[in-house]
C-alpha positions as a Markdown table, in Angstrom:
| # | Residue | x | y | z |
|---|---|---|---|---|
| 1 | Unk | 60.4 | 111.0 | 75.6 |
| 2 | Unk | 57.3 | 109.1 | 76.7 |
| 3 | Unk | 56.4 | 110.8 | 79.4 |
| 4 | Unk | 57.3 | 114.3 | 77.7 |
| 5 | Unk | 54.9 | 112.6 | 75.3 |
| 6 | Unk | 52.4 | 112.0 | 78.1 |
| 7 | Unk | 52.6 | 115.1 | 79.6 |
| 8 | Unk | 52.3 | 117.3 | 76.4 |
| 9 | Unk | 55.8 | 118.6 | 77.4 |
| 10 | Unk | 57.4 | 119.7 | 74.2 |
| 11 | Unk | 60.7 | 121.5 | 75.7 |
| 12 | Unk | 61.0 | 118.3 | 77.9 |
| 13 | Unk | 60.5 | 115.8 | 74.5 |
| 14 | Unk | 63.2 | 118.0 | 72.7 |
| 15 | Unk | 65.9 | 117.9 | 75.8 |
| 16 | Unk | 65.2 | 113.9 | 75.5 |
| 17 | Unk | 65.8 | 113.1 | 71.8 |
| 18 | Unk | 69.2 | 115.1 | 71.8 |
| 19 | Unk | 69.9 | 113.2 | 74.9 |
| 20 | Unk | 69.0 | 110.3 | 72.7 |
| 21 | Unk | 71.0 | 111.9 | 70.0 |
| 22 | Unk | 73.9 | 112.6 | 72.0 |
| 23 | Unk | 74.0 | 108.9 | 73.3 |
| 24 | Unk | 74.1 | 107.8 | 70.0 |
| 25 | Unk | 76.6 | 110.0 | 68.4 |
| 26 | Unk | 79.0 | 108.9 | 71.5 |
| 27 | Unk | 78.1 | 105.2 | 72.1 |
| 28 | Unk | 77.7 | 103.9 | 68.4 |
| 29 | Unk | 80.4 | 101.9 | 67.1 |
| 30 | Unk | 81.3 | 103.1 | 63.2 |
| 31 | Unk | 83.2 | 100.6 | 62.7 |
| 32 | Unk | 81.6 | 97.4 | 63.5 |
| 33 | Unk | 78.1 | 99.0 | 63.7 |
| 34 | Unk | 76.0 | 98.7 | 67.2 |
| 35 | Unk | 76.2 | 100.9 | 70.3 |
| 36 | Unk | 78.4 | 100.5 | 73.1 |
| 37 | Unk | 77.0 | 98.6 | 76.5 |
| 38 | Unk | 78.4 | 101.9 | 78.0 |
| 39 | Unk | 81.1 | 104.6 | 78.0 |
| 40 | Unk | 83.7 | 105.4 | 80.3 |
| 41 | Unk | 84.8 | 108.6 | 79.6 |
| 42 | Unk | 88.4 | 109.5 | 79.2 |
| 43 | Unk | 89.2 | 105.9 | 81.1 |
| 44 | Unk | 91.7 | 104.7 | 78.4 |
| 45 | Unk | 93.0 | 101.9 | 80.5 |
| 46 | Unk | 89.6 | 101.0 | 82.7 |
| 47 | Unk | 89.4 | 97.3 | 83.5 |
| 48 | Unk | 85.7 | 96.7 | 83.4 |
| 49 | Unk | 84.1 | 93.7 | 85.5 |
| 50 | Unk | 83.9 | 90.5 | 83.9 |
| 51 | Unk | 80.5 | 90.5 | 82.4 |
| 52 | Unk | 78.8 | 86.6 | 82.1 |
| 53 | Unk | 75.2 | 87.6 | 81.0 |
| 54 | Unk | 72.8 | 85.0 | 82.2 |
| 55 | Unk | 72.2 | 81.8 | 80.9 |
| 56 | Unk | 75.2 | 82.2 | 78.9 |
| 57 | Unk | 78.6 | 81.1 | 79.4 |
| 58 | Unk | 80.4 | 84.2 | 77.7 |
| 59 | Unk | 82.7 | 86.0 | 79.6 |
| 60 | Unk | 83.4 | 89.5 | 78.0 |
| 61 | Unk | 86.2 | 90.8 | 79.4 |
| 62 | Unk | 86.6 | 94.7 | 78.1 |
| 63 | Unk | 90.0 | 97.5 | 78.9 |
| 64 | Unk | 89.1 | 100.8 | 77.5 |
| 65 | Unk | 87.5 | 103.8 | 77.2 |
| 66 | Unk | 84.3 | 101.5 | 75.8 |
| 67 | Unk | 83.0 | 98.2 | 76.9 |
| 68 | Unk | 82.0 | 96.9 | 73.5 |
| 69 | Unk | 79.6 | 94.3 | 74.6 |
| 70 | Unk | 76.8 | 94.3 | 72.3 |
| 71 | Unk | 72.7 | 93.6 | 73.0 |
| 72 | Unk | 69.9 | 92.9 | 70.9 |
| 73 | Unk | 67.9 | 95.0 | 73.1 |
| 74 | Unk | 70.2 | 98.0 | 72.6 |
| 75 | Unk | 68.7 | 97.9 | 69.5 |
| 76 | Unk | 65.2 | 97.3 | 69.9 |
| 77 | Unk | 65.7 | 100.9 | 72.2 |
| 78 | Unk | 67.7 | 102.3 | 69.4 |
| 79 | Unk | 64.9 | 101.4 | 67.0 |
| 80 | Unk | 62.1 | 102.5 | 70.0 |
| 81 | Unk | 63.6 | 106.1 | 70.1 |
| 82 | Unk | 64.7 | 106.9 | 66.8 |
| 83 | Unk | 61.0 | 105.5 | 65.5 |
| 84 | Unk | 59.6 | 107.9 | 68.1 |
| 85 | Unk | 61.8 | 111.4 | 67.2 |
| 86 | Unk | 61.0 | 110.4 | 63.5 |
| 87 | Unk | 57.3 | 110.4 | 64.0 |
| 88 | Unk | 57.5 | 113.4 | 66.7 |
| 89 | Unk | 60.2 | 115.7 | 64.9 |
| 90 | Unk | 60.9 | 114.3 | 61.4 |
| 91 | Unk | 64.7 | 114.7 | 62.9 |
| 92 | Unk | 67.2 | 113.5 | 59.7 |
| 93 | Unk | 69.5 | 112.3 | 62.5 |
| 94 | Unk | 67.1 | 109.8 | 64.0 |
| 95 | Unk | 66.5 | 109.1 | 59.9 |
| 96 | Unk | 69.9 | 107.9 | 59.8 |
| 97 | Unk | 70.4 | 106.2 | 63.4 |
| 98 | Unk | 67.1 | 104.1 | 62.5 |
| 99 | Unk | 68.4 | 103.0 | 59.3 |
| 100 | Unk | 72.0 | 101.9 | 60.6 |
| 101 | Unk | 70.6 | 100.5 | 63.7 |
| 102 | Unk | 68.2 | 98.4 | 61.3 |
| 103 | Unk | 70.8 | 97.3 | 58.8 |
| 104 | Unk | 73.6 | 96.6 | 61.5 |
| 105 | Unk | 70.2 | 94.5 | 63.2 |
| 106 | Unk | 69.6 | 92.2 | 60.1 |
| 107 | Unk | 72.8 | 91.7 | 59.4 |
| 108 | Unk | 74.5 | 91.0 | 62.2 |
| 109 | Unk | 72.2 | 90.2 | 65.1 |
| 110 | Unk | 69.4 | 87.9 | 62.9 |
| 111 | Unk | 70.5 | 84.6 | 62.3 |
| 112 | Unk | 68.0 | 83.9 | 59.3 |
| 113 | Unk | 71.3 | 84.1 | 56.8 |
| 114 | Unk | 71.8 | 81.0 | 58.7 |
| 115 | Unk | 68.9 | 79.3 | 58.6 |
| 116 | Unk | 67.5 | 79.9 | 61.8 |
| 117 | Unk | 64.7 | 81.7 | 63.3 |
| 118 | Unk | 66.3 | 83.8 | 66.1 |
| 119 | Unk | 68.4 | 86.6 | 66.7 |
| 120 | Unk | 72.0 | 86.7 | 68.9 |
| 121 | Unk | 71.1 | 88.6 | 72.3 |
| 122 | Unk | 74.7 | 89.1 | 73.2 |
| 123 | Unk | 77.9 | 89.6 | 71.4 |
| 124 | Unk | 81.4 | 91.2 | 71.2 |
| 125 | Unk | 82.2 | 94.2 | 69.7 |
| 126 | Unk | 82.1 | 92.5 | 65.6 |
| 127 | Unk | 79.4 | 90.5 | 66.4 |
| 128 | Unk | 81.0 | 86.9 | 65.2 |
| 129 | Unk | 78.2 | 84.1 | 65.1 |
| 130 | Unk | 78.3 | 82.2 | 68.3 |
| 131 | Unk | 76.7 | 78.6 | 68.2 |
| 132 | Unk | 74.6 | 77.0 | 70.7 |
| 133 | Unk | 73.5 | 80.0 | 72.7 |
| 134 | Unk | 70.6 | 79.1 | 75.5 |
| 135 | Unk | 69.1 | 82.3 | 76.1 |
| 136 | Unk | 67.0 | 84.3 | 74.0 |
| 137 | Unk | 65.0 | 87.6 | 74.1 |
| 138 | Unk | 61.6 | 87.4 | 75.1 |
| 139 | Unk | 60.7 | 90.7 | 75.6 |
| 140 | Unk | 62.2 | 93.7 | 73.5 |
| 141 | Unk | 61.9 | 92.6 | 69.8 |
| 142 | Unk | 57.9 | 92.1 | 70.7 |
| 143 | Unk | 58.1 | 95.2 | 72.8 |
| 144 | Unk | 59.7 | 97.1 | 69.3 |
| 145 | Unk | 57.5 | 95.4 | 67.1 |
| 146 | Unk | 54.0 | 96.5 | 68.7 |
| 147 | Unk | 55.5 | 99.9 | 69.1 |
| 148 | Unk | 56.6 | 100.3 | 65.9 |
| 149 | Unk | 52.8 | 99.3 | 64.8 |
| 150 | Unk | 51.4 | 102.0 | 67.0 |
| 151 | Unk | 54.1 | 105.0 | 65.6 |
| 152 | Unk | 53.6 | 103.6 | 62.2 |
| 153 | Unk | 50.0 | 103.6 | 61.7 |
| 154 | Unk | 49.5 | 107.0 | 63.8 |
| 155 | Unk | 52.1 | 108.3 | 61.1 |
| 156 | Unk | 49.7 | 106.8 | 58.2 |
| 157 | Unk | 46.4 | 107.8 | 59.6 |
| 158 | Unk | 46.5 | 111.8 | 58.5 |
| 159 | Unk | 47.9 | 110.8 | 55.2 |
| 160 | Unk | 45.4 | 108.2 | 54.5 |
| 161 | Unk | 42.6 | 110.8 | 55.5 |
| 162 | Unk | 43.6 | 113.1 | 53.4 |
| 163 | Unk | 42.8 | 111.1 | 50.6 |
């Protein structure tokens, strides 16, 4: 979508968001909130790879369709894209994407309801607390926030000059 964006490539920006759409309508998880690390279609039974993200000592081990393993980054992208189609399209779907991603964020991913000031960058597929984690993101939520800024304030700036 940037580089649609970039470009000036309408047709090319619309193929991407209902890419974006489509990923989300597959990969997010309705019952537990989050999207999915990825999708193996039609896989029932698919043993994924032991997955130990680094500087961690998790060890997700996933069968299924789904591997359920969940990242803040995921969504920080989630939040990137949706923010972007919003501002671009004024799509209801990326409306309603934004606002679960967000909620599903707070709630599950911060850890301010417990008193401290980071968020979980990995967890399973309900997204239990997990103490004494050593890594943390230091790149997407920053990467989010000044994006968000930027969409935000070029959303503003023909309403505000209109008045």
């Amino acid at each position: 979508m940037d580089e649609a964006l970039r470009r000036r490539d309408q047709a090319l920006y619309g193929l991407s968001a209902e890419r974006l759409r489509r990923h989300l309508d597959v990969g997010w998880d309705h019952v537990f909130g989050g999207l999915a690390d990825s999708v193996n279609v039609n896989q029932g039974a698919y043993q994924w790879p032991v997955d130990t993200p680094v500087g961690t000592n998790y060890q997700f081990r996933e069968v299924g369709e789904y591997k359920w393993v969940k990242t803040s980054w995921a969504f920080d992208e989630v939040l990137n894209g949706t923010l972007s189609v919003i501002e671009n399209r004024g799509s209801e779907w990326a409306v309603r994407y934004l606002e679960l991603a967000q909620e599903t964020f707070d709630k599950k991913m911060s850890l301010k309801s417990r008193g401290l000031p980071l968020f979980t960058s990995f967890a399973e597929r309900e997204m239990e607390f997990t103490p004494h984690v050593v890594r943390q993101e230091n790149y997407h939520h920053a990467r989010r926030l000044m994006l968000s800024l930027l969409a935000l304030d070029r959303m503003i700036k023909p309403a505000a000059s209109e008045h």
